[in-house]
C-alpha positions in Angstrom: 69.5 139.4 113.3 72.3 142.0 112.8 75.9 141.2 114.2 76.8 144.4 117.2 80.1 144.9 115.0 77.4 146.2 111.6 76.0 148.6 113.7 77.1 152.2 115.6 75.6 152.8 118.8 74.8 157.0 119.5 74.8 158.2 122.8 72.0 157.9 125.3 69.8 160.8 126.4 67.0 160.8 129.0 67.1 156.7 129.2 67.0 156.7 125.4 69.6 155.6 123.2 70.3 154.9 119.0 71.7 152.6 117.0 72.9 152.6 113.3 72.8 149.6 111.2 75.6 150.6 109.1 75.3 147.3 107.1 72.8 146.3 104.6 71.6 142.6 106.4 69.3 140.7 104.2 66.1 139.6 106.6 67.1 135.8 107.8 70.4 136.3 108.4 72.5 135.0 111.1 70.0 133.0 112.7 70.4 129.1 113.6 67.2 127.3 112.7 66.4 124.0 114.1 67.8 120.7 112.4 69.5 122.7 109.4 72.6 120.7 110.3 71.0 117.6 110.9 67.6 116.3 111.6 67.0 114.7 114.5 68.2 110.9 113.9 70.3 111.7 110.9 73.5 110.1 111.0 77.1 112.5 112.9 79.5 110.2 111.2 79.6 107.5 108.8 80.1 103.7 109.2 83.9 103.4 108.8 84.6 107.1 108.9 87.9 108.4 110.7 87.5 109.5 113.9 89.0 112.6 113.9 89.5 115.4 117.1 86.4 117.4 115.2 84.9 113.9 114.9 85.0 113.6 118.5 83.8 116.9 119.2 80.3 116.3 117.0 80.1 113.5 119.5 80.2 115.1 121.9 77.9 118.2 121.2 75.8 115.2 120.9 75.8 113.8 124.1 77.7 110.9 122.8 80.7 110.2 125.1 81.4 106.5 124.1 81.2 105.3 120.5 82.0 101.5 118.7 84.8 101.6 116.9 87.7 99.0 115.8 89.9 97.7 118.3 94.0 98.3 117.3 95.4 94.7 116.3 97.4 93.4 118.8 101.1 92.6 117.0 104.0 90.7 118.3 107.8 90.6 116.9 110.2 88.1 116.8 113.4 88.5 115.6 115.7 85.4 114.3 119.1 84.0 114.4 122.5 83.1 116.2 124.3 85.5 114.7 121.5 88.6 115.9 122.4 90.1 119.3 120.1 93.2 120.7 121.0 96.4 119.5 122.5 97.6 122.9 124.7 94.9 123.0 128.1 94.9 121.3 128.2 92.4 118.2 130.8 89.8 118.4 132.8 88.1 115.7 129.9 87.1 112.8 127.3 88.7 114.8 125.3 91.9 113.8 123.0 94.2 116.0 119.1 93.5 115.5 117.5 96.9 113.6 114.0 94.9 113.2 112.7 95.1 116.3 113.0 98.8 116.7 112.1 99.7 113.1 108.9 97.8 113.4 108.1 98.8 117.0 108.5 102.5 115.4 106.8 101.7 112.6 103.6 100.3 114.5 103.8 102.9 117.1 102.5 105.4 113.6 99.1 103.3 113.3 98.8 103.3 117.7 100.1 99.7 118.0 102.5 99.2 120.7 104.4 96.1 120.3 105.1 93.3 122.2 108.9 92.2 121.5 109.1 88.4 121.9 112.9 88.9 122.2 115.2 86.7 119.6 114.8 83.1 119.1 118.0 81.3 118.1 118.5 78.8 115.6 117.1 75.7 117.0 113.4 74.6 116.4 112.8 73.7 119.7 113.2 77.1 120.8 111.9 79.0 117.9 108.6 77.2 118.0 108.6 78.5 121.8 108.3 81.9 121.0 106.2 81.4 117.8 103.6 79.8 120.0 103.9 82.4 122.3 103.2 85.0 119.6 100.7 83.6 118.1 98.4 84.5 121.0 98.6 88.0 118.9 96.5 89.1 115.9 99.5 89.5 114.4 103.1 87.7 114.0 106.1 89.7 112.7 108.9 87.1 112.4 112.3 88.8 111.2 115.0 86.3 109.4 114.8 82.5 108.4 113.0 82.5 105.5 115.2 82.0 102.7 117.2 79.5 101.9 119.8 79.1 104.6 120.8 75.4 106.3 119.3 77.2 109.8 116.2 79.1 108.2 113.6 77.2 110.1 110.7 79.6 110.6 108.4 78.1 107.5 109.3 74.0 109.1 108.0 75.5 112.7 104.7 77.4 110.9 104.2 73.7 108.9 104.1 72.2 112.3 100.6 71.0 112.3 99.8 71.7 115.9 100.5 75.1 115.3 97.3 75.2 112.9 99.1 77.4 110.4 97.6 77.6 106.6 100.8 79.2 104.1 99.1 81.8 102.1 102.4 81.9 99.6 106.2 82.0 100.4 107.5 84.3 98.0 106.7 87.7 96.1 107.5 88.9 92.9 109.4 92.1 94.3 112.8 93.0 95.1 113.9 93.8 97.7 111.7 91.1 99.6 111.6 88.2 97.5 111.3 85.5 100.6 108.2 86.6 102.5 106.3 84.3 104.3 102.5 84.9 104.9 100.3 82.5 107.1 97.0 82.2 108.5 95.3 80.5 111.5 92.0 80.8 113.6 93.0 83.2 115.7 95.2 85.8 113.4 98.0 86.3 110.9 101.4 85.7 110.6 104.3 86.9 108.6 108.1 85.8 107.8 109.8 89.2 106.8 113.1 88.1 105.3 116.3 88.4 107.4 117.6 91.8 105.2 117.0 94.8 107.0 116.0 97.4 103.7 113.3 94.0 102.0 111.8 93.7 105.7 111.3 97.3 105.5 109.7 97.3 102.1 107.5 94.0 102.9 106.5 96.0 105.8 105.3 98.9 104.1 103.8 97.0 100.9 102.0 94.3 102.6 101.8 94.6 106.4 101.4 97.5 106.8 97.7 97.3 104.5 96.7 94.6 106.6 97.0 96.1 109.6 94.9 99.6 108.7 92.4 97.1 107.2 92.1 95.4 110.3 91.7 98.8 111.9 88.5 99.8 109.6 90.2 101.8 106.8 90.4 101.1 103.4 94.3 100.5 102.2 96.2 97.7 99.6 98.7 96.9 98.2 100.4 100.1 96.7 97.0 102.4 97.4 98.3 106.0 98.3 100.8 106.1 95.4 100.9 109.5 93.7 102.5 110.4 90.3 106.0 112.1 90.4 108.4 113.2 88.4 111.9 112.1 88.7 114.7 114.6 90.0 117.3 111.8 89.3 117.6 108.6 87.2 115.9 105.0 87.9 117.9 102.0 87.0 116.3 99.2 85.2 114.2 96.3 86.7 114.2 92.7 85.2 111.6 90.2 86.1 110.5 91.4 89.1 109.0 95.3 90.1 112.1 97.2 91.9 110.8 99.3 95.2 113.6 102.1 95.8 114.3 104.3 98.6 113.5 107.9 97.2 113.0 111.4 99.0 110.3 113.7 98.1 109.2 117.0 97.6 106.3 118.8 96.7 106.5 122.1 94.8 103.7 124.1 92.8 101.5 121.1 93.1 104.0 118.5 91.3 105.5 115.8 93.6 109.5 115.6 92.7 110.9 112.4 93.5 114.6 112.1 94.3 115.7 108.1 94.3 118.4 106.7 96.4 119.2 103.5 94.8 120.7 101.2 97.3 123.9 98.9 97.4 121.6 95.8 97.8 119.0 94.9 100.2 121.4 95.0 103.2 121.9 99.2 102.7 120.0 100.0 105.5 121.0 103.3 105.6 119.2 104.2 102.6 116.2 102.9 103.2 116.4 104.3 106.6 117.0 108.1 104.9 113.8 107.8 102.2 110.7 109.4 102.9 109.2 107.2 100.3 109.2 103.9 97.9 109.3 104.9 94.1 108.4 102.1 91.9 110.7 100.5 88.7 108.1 97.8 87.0 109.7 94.9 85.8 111.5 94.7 82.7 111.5 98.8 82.7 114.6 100.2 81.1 116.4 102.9 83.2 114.1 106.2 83.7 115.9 109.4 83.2 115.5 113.1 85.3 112.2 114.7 84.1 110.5 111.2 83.6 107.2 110.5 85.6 107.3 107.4 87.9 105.2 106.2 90.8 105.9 106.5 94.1 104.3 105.6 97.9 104.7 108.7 100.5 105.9 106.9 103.7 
């Protein structure tokens, strides 16, 4: 078979006509031959395989319109407090605007979740146990706020309630910012206290929930997998006894990943959490790291 754009075609004379190859073709070419992509029940795609737009279109050359895949957890988000009002709403004396509920509802929205806000529970059991009943009708939990050690933080006394059927996985992590995270299971799904600071419910987010949740959607993820090796375009501080997570911005250039930190004022500096593109890593007990120094660092 030769392709019409390897040949010349000569004028036609008395019904006749000529053609030139003007290409070399070696004998074989350009034909399809049966099952040379696949034999006839080979496998399209893999068990646990993206499914990808060119996924989708091997399906369907295939005659496969409908195909079993994993169903998107279903999540719900509660948000804690007195002092929390919505963030339309114009904060009072000792009151603050709530930046949980839309960070996770954008945050979700990236792995397809949509989420379902259970609104803000105030501090009073009664009421707080409410909502976490309500929520719990989800795969998931998200519970912002009363977790640490405050006189109102009652989330982990509601999640001991026994007729709740909760089982406390652990109730605090080695990392800062999010020292106070809550993790619980029960027959029906999962359910996590993200501590009441809005930069170490971001980073308990990204670290732990966020694995959970593409695990329960069929890929592979854990805690810290995706990291990539950097090198440091300004200095690390040091970490004591517990592995530092710092918002950072990245850039990749010539094939090297450069890694700009943006060390915070404390876990309440939302805004520089909010302005990273990625969590660079300070292990405990590290001393400071200088410019030029490799690091770790988790791409956002």
């Amino acid at each position: 078979m030769i392709p019409i754009e390897q040949t010349e075609f000569g004028a036609a004379a008395a019904g006749t006509g000529t053609v030139r190859i003007v290409e070399t073709v070696p004998a074989g070419s350009h034909i399809r031959r049966q099952a040379e992509v696949t034999a006839a029940g080979g496998p399209l795609l893999a068990v646990g395989e993206l499914l990808t737009p060119g996924g989708a279109g091997v399906l369907a050359t295939h005659g496969i319109h409908e195909a079993p895949v994993y169903r998107r957890p279903t999540v719900a988000t509660l948000s804690t407090g007195d002092e929390i009002v919505p963030a339309e709403a114009e904060p009072g004396p000792g009151q603050l605007r709530d930046s949980h509920r839309d960070f996770l509802r954008a945050a979700l929205s990236q792995l397809g979740i949509e989420a379902r806000s259970l609104g803000i529970a105030r501090d009073d059991p009664v009421e707080l146990r409410a909502k976490v009943e309500r929520g719990l009708d989800s795969d998931v939990l998200l519970i912002s706020g009363g977790v640490s050690m405050g006189e109102f933080d009652f989330v982990e006394q509601v999640l001991g309630d026994t007729g709740l059927g909760c089982r406390f996985l652990f109730d605090a992590v080695a990392i800062q910012p999010g020292k106070p995270l809550v993790a619980a299971r029960h027959d029906r799904g999962w359910v996590f206290g993200l501590p009441g600071n809005p930069a170490s419910a971001m980073v308990t987010y990204w670290l732990l929930v966020r694995p959970l949740l593409r695990r329960m959607t069929g890929l592979a993820d854990g805690f810290w997998q995706g990291a990539l090796r950097g090198r440091l375009k300004g200095g690390l501080p040091f970490a004591k006894g517990r592995d530092r997570f710092l918002p950072c911005r990245l850039e990749f250039s010539s094939g090297e990943v450069l890694v700009d930190p943006r060390p915070p004022l404390g876990s309440h500096d939302l805004v520089a959490y909010g302005a990273g593109a990625g969590l660079v890593r300070v292990p405990k007990f590290s001393a400071p790291a200088a410019v030029g120094e490799s690091c770790e660092v988790l791409p956002l």
